[in-house]
DOFIRO-241239 format. One record per residue: residue in one letter; residue number from 1; y, x, z of N, C-alpha, C in turn. Coordinates in nm, 2 decimals, padded with zeros to 4 digits. Each point is the difference from the previous one (the first is absolute). Layout:
REM DOFIRO-241239
 res   n    n_y    n_x    n_z   ca_y   ca_x   ca_z    c_y    c_x    c_z
   A NUM      Y      X      Z      Y      X      Z      Y      X      Z
...
//
This chain:
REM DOFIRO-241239
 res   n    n_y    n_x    n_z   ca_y   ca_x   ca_z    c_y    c_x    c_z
   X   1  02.71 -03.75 -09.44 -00.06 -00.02 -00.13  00.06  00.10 -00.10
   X   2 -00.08  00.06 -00.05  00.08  00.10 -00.12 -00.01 -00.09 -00.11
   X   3  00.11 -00.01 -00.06  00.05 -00.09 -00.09  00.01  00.07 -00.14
   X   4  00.03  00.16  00.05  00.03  00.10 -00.12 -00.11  00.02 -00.11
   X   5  00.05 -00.01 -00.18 -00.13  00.04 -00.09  00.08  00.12 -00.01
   X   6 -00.11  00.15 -00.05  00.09  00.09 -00.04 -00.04  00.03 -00.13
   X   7  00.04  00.07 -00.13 -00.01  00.06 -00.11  00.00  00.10  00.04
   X   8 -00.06  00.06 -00.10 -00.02  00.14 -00.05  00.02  00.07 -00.14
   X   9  00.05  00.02 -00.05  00.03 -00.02 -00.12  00.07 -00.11 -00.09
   X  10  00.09 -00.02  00.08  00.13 -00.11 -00.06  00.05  00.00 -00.08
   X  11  00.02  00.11 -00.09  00.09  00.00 -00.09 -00.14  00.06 -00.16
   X  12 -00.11 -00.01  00.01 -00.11  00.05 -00.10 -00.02 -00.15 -00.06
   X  13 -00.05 -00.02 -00.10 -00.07 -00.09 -00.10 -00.04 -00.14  00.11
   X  14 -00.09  00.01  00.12 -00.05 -00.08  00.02  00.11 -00.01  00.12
   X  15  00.02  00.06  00.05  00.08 -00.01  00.17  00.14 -00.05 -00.06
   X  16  00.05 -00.04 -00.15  00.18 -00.08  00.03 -00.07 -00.14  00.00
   X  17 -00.13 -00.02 -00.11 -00.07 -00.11  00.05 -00.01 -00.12  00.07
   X  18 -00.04  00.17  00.13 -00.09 -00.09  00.15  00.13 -00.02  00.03
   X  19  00.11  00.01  00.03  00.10  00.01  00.07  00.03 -00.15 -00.05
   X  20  00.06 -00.01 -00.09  00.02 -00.13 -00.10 -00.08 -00.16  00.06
   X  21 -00.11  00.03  00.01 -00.10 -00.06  00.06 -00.01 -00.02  00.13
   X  22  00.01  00.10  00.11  00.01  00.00  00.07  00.11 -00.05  00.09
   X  23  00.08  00.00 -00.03  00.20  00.00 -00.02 -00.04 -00.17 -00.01
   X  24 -00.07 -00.09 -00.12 -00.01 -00.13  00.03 -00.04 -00.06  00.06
   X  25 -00.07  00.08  00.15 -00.07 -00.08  00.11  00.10  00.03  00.11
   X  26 -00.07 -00.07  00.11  00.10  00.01  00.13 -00.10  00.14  00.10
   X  27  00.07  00.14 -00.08 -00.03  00.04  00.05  00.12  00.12  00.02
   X  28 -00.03  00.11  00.11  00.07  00.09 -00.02 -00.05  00.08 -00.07
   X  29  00.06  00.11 -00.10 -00.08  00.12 -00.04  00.13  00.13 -00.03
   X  30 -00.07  00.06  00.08  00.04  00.16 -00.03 -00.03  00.08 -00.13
   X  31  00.07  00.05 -00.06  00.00  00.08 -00.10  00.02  00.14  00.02
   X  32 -00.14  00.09 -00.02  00.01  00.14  00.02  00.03  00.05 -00.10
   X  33  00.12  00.11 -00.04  00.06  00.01 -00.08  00.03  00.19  00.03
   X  34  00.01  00.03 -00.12  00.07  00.16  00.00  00.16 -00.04 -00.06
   X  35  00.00 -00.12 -00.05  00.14  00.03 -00.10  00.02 -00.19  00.03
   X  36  00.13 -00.03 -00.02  00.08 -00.13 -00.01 -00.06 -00.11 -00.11
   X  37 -00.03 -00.10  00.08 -00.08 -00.10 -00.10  00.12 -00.11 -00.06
   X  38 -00.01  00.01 -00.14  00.09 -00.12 -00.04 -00.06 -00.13 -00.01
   X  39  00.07 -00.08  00.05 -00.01 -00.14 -00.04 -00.10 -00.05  00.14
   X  40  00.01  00.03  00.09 -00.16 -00.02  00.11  00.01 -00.11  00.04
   X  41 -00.10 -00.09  00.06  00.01 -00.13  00.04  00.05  00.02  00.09
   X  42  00.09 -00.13  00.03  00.07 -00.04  00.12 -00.08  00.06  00.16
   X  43 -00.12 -00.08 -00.02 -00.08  00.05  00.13 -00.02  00.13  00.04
   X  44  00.02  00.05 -00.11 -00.04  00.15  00.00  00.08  00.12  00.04
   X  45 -00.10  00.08  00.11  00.14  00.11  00.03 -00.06  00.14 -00.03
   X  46  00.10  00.07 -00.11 -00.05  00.16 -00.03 -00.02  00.10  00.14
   X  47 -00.09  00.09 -00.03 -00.04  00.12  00.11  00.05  00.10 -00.09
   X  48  00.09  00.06  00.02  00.00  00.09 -00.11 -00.05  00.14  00.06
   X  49 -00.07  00.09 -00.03 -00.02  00.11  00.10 -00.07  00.11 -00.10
   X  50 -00.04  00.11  00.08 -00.03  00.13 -00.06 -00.12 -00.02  00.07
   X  51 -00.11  00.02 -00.11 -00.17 -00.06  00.03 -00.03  00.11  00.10
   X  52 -00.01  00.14 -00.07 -00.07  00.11  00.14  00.03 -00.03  00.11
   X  53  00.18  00.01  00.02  00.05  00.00  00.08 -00.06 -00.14  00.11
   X  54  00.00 -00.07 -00.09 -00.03 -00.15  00.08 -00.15 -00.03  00.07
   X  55 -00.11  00.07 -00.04 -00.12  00.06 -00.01 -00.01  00.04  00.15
   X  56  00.05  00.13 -00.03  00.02  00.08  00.16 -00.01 -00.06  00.08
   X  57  00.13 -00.10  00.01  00.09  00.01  00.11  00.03 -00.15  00.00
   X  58  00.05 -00.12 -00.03  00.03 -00.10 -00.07 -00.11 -00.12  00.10
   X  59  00.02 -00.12  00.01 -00.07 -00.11  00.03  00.04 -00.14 -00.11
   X  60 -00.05 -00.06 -00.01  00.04 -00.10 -00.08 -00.06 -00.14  00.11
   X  61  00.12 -00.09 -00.05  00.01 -00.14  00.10 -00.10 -00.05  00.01
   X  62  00.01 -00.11  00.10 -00.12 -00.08  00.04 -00.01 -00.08 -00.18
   X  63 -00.16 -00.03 -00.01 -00.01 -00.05 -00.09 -00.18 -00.07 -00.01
   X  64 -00.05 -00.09 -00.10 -00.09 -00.04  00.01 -00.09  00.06 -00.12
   X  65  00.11  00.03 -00.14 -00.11  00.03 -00.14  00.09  00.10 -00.01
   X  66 -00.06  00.08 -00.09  00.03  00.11 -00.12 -00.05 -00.02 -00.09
   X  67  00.09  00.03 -00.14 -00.04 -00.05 -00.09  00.05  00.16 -00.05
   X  68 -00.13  00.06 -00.05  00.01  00.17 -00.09 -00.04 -00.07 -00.12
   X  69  00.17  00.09 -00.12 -00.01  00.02 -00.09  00.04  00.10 -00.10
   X  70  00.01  00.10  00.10  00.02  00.13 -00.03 -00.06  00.02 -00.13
   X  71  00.06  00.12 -00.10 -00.09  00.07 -00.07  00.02  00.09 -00.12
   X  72 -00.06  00.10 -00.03  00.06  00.05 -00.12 -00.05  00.07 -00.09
   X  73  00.00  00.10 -00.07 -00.09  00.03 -00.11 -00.03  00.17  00.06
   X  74 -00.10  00.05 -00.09 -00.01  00.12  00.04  00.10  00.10 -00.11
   X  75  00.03 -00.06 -00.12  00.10  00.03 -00.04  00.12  00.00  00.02
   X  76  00.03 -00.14  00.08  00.16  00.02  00.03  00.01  00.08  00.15
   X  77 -00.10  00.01  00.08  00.02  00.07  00.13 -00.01  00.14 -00.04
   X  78 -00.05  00.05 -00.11 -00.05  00.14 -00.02 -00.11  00.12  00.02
   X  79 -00.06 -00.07  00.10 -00.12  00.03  00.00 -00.11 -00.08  00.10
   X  80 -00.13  00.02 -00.01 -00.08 -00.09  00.07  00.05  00.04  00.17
   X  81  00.01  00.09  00.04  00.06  00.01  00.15  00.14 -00.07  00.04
   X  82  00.09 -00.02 -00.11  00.10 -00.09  00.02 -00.02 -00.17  00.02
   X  83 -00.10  00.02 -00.12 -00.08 -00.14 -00.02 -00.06 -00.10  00.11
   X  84 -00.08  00.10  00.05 -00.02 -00.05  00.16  00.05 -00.03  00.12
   X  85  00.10  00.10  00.00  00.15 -00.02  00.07  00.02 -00.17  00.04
   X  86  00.03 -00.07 -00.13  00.09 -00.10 -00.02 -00.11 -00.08  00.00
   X  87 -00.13 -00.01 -00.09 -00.09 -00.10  00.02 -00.13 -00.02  00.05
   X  88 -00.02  00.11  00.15 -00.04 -00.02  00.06  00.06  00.05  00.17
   X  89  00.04  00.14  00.03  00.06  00.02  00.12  00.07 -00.07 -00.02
   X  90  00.17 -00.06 -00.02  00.07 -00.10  00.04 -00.03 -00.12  00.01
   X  91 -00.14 -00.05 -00.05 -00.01 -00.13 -00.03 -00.06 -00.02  00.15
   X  92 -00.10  00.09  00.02 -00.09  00.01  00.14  00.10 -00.01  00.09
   X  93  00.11  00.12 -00.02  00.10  00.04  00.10  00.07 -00.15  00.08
   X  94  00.09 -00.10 -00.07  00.01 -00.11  00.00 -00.09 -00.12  00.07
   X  95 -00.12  00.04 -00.08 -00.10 -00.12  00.08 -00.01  00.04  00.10
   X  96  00.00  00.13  00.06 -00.05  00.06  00.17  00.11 -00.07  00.06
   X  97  00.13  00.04 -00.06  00.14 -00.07  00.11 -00.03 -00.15 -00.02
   X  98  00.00 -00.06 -00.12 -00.02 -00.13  00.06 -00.05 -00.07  00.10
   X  99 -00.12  00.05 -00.03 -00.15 -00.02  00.12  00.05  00.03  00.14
   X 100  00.11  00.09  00.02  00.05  00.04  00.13  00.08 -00.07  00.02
   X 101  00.07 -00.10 -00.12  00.10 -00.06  00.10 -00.02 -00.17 -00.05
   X 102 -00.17  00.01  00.04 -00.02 -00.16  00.01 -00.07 -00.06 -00.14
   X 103  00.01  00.04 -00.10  00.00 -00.03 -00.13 -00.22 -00.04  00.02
   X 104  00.01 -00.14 -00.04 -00.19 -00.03  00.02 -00.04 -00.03 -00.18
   X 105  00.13 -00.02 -00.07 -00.07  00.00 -00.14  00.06  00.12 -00.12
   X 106 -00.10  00.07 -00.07  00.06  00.05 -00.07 -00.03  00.01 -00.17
   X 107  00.08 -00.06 -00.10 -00.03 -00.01 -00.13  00.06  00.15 -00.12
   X 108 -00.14  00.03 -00.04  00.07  00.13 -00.08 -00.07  00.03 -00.13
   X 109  00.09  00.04 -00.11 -00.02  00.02 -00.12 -00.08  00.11 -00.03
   X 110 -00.18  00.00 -00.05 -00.05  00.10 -00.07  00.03 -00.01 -00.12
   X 111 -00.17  00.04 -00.04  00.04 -00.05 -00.19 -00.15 -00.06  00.04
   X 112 -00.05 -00.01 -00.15 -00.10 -00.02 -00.05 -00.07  00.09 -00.02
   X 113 -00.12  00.02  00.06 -00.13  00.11 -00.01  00.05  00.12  00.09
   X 114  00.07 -00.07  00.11  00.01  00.10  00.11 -00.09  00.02  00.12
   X 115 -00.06  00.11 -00.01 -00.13  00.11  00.02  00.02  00.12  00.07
   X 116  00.01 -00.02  00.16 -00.03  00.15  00.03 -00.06  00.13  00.00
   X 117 -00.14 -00.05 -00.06 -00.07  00.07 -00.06 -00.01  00.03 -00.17
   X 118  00.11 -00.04 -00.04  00.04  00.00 -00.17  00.07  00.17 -00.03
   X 119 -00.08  00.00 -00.13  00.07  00.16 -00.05  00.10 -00.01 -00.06
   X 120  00.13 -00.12 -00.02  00.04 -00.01 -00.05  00.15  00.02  00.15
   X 121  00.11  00.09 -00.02  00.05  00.02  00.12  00.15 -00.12  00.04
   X 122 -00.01 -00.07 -00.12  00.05 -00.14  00.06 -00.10 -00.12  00.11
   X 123 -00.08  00.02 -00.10 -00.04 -00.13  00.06 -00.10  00.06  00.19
   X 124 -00.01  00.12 -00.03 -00.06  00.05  00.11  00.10 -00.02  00.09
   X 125  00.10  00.02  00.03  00.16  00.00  00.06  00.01 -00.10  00.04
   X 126 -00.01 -00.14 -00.07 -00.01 -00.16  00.02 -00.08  00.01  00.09
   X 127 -00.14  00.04 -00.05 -00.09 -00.09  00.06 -00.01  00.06  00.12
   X 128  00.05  00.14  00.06  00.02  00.07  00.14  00.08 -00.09  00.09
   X 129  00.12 -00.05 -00.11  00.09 -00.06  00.10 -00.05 -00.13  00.04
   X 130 -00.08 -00.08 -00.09 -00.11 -00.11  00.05  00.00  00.01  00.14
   X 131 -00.14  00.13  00.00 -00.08  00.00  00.12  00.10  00.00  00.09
   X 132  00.09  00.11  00.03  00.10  00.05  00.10  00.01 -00.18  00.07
   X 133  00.10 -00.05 -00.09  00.05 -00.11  00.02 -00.09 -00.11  00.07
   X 134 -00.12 -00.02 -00.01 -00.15 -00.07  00.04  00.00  00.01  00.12
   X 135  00.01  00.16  00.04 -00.03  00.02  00.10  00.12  00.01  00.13
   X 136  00.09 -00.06 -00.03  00.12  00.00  00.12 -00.05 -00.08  00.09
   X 137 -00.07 -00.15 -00.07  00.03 -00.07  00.14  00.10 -00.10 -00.05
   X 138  00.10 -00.05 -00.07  00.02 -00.13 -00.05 -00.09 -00.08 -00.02
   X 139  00.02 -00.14  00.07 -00.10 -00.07 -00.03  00.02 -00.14 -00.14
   X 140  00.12  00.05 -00.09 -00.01 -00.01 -00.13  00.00  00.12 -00.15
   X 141 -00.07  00.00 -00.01  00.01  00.09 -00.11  00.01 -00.01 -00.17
   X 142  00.08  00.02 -00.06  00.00 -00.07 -00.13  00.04  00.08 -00.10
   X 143 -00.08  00.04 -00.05 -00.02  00.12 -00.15  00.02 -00.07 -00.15
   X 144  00.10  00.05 -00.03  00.00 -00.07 -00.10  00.01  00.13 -00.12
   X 145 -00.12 -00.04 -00.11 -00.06  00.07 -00.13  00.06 -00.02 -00.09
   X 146  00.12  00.01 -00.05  00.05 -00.04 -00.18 -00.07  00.11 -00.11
   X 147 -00.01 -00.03 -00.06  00.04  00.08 -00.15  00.13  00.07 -00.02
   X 148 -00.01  00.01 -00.12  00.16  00.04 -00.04  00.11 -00.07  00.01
   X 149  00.09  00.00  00.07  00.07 -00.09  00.04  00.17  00.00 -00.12
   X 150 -00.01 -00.12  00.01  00.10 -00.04 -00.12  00.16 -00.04  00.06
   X 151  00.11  00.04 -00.06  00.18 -00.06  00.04  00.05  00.14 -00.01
   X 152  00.11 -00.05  00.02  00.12  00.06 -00.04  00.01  00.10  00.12
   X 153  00.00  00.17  00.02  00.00  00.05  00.08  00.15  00.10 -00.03
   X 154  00.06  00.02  00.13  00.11  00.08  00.00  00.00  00.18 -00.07
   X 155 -00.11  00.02  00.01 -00.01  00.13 -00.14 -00.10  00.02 -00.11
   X 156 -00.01  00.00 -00.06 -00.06  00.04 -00.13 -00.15  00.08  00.02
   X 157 -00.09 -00.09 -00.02 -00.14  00.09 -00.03 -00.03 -00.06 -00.10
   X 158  00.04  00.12 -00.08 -00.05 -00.02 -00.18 -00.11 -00.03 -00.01
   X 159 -00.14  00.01  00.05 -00.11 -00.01 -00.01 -00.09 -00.13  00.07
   X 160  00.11 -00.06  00.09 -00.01 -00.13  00.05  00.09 -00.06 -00.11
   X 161  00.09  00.01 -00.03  00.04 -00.09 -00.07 -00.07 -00.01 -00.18
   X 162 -00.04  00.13 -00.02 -00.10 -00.06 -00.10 -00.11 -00.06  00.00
   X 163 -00.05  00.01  00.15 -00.15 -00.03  00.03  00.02 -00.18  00.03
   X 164  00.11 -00.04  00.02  00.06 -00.14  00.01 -00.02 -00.08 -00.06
   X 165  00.00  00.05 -00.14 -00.01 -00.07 -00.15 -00.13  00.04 -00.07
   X 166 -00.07  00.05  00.09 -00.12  00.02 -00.09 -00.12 -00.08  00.12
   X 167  00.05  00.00  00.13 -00.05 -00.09  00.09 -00.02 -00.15 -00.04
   X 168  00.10 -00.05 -00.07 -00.05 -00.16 -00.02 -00.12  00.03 -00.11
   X 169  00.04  00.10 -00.08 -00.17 -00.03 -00.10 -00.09  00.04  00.05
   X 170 -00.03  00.08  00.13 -00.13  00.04  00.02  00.01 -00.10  00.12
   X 171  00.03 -00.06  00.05  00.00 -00.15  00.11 -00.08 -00.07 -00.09
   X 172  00.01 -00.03 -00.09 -00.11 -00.08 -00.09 -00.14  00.04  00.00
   X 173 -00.01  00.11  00.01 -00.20  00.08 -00.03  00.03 -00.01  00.17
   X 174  00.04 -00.03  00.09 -00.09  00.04  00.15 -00.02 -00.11  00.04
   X 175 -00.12 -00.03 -00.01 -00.08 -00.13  00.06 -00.11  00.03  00.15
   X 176  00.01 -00.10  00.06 -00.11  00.01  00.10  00.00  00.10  00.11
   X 177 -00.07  00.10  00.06  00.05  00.12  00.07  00.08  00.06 -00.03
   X 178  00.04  00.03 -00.12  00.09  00.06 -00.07  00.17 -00.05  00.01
   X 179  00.01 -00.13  00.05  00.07 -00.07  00.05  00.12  00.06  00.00
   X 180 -00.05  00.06  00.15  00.11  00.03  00.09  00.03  00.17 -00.01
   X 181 -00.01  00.03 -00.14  00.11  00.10 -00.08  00.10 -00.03 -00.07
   X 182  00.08 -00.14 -00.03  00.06 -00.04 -00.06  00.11  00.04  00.10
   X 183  00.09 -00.01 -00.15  00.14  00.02  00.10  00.06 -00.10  00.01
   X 184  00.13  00.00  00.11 -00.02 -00.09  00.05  00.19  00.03  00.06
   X 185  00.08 -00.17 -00.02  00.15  00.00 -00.01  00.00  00.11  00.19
   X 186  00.11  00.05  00.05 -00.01  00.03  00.13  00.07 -00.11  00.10
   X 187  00.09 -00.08 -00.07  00.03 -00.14  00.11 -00.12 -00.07  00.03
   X 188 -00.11  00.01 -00.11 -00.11 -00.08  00.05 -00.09  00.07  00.17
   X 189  00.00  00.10 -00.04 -00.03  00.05  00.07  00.07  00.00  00.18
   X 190  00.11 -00.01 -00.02  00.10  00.00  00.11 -00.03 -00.13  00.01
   X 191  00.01 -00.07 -00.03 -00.04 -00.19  00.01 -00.11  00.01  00.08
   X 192 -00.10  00.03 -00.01 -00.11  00.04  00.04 -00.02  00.04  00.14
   X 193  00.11  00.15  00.05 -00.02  00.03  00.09  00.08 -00.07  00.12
   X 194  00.10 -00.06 -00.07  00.10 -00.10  00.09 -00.08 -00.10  00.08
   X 195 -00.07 -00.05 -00.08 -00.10 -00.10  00.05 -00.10  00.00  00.08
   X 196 -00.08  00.16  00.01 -00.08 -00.03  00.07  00.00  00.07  00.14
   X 197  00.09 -00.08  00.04  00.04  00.09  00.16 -00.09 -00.09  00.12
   X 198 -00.12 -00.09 -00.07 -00.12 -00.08  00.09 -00.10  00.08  00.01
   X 199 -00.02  00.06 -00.12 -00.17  00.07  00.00 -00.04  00.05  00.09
   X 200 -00.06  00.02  00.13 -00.08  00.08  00.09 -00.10  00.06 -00.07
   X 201 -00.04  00.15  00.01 -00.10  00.04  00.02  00.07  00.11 -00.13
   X 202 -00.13  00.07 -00.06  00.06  00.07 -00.06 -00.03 -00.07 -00.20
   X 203  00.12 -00.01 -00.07  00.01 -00.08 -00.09  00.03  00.06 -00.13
   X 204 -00.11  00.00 -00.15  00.04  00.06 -00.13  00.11 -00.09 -00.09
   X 205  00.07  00.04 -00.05  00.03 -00.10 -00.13  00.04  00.11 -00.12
   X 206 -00.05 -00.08 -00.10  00.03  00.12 -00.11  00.01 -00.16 -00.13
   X 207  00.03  00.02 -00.15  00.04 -00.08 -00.08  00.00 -00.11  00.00
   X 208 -00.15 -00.05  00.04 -00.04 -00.15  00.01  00.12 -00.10  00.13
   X 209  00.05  00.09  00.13  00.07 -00.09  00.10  00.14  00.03 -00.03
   X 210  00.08  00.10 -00.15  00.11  00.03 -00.04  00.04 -00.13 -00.08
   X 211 -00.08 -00.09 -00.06  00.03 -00.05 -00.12  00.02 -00.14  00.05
//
């Protein structure tokens, strides 16, 4: 029985979260990590490793889910080729090794209005890593759409953090389709993904299954 959950992004906005969450079930979970996590649940054991490096060459344990929550900006990576790097090749990278070593469910963070066919070179990137992900062959799949995602992050995006505070007043005008642009706390979100390690098949959630 593969008993193992793994992360992907353990130590970002949503992945100290899932861990939290995850850490209060009876389960095991792995934390894939570039750097030392403080505070990690009990259940929980760090991977600490060098991503290329691990890519190449590297296998990762028997296991049942992955939970991708990789991610970063096109600003803080520096440019859209870096960008892709981290939020889509490693994300894919990861899910292929999982898939190799057993892994039948996999839960992973786009956004909202993620579009492979979008001219916009975020959400085109999301919605690539969608499809990729569709098409492995897990026979759970679970995409999860937020908005702008809200809490306390370990560095500074001036522009998220203005956009924080101006997020609860425009949360008010998004009604109806428009919904599920709201932004939205990121424990909710990790709450979310903790939970749904039943769904078969391939599965959306975006604001309405955060709240």
């Amino acid at each position: 029985m593969h008993n193992n959950s793994i992360v992907l992004g353990s130590t970002g906005l949503i992945g100290k979260h899932l861990l939290t969450y995850l850490g209060e079930k009876d389960l095991n979970v792995i934390a894939i990590t570039r750097r030392s996590i403080k505070d990690i649940p009990k259940n929980a054991s760090p991977m600490i490793i060098d991503f290329d490096e691990f890519l190449d060459q590297g296998h990762l344990p028997d296991c049942e889910h992955i939970y991708i929550c990789l991610g970063t900006t096109i600003k803080k990576a520096g440019s859209q080729e870096s960008f892709k790097k981290v939020d889509l090749d490693y994300c894919l990278g990861f899910a292929k090794k999982a898939r190799e070593s057993g892994a039948s469910a996999i839960s992973v963070v786009t956004s909202v209005g993620a579009n492979a066919n979008s001219k916009n070179f975020y959400l085109k990137t999301k919605g690539k890593l969608e499809n990729e992900i569709k098409a492995m062959g897990f026979d759970s799949v679970n995409i999860f759409q937020p908005g702008l995602l809200l809490g306390n992050r370990d560095e500074i995006r001036p522009l998220e953090f203005l956009g924080q505070y101006g997020s609860f007043l425009l949360n008010m005008f998004l009604f109806g389709s428009l919904k599920k642009y709201r932004s939205i706390q990121a424990s909710k979100v990790a709450n979310a993904m903790a939970n749904s390690t039943k769904n078969n098949g391939i599965n959306y959630f975006s604001y309405e299954d955060f709240i």
